[in-house]
C-alpha positions as CSV (number, residue, x, y, z in Angstrom):
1,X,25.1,-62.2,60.3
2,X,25.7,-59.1,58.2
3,X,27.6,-59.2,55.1
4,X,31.7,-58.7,55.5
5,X,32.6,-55.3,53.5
6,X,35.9,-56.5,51.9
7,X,38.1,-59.7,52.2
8,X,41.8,-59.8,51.8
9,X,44.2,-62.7,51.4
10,X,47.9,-63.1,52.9
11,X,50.7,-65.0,53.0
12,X,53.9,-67.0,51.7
13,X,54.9,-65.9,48.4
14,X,54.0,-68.6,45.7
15,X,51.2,-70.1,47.3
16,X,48.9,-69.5,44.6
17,X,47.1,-66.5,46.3
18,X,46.0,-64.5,43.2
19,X,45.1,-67.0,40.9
20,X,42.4,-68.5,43.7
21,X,41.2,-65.1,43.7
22,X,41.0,-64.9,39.7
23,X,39.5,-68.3,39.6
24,X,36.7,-67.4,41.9
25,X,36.1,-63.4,40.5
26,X,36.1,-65.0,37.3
27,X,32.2,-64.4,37.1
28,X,32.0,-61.2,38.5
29,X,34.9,-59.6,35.9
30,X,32.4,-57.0,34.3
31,X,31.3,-55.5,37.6
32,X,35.2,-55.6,38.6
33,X,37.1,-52.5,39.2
34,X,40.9,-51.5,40.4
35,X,44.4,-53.2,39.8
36,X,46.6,-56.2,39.7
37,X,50.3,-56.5,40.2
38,X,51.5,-58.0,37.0
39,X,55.0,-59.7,37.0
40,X,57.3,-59.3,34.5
41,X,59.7,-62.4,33.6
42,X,62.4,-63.0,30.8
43,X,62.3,-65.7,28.2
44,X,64.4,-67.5,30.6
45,X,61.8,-67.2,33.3
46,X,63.3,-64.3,35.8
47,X,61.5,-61.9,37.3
48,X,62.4,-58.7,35.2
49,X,60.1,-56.1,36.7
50,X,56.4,-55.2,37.9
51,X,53.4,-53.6,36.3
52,X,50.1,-52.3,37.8
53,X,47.2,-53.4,35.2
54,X,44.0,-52.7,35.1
55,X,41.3,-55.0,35.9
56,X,39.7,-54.2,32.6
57,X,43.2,-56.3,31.1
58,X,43.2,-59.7,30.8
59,X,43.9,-61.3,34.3
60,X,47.3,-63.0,33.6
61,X,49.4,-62.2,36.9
62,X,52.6,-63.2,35.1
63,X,53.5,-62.3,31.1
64,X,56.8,-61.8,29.0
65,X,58.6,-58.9,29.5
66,X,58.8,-56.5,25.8
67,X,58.9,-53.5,24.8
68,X,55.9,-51.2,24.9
69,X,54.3,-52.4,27.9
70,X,53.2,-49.7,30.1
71,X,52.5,-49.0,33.6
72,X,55.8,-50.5,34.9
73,X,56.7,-49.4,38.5
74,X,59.5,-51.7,39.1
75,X,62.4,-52.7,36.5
76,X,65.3,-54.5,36.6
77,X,68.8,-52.8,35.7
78,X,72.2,-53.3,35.6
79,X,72.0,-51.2,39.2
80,X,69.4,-53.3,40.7
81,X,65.3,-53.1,40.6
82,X,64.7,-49.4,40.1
83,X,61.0,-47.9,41.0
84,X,58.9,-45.5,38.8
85,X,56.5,-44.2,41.6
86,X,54.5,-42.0,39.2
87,X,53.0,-44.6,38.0
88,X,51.1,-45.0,41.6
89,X,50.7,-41.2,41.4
90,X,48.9,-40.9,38.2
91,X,47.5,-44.3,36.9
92,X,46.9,-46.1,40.0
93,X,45.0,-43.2,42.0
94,X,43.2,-42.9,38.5
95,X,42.0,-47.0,38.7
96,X,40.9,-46.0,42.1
97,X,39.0,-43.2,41.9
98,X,37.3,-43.8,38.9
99,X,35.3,-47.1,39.4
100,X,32.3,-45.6,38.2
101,X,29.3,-48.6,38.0
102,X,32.1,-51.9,39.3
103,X,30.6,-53.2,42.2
104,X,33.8,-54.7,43.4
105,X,37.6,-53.3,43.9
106,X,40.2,-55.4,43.2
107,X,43.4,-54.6,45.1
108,X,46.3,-57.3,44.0
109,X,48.3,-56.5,45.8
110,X,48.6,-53.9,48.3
111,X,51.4,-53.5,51.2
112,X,54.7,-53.2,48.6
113,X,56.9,-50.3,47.2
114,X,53.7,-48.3,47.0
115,X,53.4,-47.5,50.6
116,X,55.4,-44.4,50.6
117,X,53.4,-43.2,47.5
118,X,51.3,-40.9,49.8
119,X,48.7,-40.2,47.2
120,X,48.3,-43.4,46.0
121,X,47.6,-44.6,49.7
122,X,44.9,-41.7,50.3
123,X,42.7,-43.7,47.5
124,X,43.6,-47.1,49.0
125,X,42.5,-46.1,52.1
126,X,39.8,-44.0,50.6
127,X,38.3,-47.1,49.1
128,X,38.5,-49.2,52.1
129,X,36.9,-47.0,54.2
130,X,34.1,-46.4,51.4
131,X,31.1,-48.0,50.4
132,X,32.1,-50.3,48.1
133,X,33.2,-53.7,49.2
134,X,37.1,-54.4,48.2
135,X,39.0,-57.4,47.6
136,X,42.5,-59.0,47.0
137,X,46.0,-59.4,48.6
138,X,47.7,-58.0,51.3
139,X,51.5,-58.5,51.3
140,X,52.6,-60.4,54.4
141,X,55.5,-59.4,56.9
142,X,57.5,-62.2,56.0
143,X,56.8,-61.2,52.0
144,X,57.5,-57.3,52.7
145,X,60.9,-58.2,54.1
146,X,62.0,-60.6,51.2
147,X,61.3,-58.1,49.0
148,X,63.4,-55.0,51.2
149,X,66.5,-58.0,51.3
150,X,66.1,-58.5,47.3
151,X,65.4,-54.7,46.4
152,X,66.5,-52.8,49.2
153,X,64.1,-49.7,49.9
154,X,63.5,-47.7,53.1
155,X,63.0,-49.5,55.7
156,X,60.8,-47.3,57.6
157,X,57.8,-49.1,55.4
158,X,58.1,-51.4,57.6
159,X,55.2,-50.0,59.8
160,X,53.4,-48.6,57.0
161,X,52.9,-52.3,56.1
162,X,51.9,-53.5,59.9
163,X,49.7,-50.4,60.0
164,X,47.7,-51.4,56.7
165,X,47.4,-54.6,57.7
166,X,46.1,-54.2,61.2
167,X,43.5,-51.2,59.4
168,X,42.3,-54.5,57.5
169,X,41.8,-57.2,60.4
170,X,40.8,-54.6,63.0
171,X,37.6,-53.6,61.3
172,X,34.9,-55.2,62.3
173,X,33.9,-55.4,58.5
174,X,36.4,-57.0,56.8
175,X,37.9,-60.2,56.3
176,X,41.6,-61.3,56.6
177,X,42.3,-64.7,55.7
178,X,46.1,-66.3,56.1
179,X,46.2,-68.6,53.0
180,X,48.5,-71.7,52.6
181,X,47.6,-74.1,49.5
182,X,46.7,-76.9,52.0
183,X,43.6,-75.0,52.8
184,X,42.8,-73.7,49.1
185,X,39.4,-75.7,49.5
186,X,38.3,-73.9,52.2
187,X,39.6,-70.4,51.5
188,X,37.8,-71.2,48.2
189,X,34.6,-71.7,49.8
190,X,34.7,-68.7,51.7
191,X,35.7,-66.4,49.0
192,X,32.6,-68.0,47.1
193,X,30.3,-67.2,49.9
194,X,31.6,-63.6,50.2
195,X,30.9,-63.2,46.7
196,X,27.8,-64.7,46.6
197,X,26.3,-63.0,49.6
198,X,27.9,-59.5,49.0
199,X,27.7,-58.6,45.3
């Protein structure tokens, strides 16, 4: 059976999603290209904003908030969760068109506020559709509209989201797993064998 191109992961929130991923890419950092979403939380724990991060960075999915960081594209305020989309524009097409020797894209996560960021989703698409394998997270449905209730945004995402998603599972090529932490064993072992077998 030939190789799967790329393998994604969805669902709930919380479910430990990206740090299965981590754990398993772990060996295969220095061939690694793309993004994370970081979150940002306060001292007190809260969820204080978003950055994108490069997957040269050290992969810690969630860090303290200060002063200096950069790439944020979602921030808390006084008025609510405000977005910086040229961070997508610039930075984020830049960690996705420049991969240059990685052997692997890493694309945690894809599906959020970044959707109506049209040049940002040219490269995502660009590298999905291109030679090199890609893996990571897609944000789920149910995920996409907890996020709309807590943020608001446009809601016309909505199908930007489905259509991602269904570009994903429809290709013969790829891999869509729905992950809950009852079956991290065998996600785990699947995620292993893709890497194994592909890179």
């Amino acid at each position: 059976m030939k190789q799967k191109k790329s393998l994604f992961l969805t669902g709930n929130s919380g479910e430990g999603k990206t740090t299965l991923l981590f754990q398993c890419l772990k060996p295969y950092r220095a061939v690694t290209g793309g993004f994370f979403s970081q979150r940002l939380v306060s001292e007190s724990g809260d969820t204080v904003g978003f950055r994108l991060a490069s997957a040269n960075e050290e992969w810690e999915p969630k860090i303290c908030y200060q002063d200096g960081l950069t790439n944020i594209f979602l921030k808390r305020t006084k008025e609510g969760m405000v977005s910086f989309p040229e961070v997508f524009q610039k930075e984020g097409r830049e960690l996705l068109t420049s991969h240059g020797d990685h052997k692997l894209i890493l694309l945690d996560e894809i599906g959020g506020v970044e959707l109506l960021i049209p040049e940002f989703m040219e490269a995502v698409y660009a590298c999905l559709n291109g030679p090199k394998p890609c893996i990571g997270v897609i944000k789920s449905r149910n995920n996409f509209a907890m996020m709309m209730a807590r943020n608001g945004g446009n809601s016309s995402a909505f199908h930007l989201r489905d259509e991602l998603e269904e570009s994903v599972r429809m290709s013969l090529r790829n891999q869509l797993l729905t992950y809950h932490r009852k079956d991290e064993e065998a996600v785990r072992e699947k995620i292993l064998k893709y890497l194994r077998e592909g890179i």
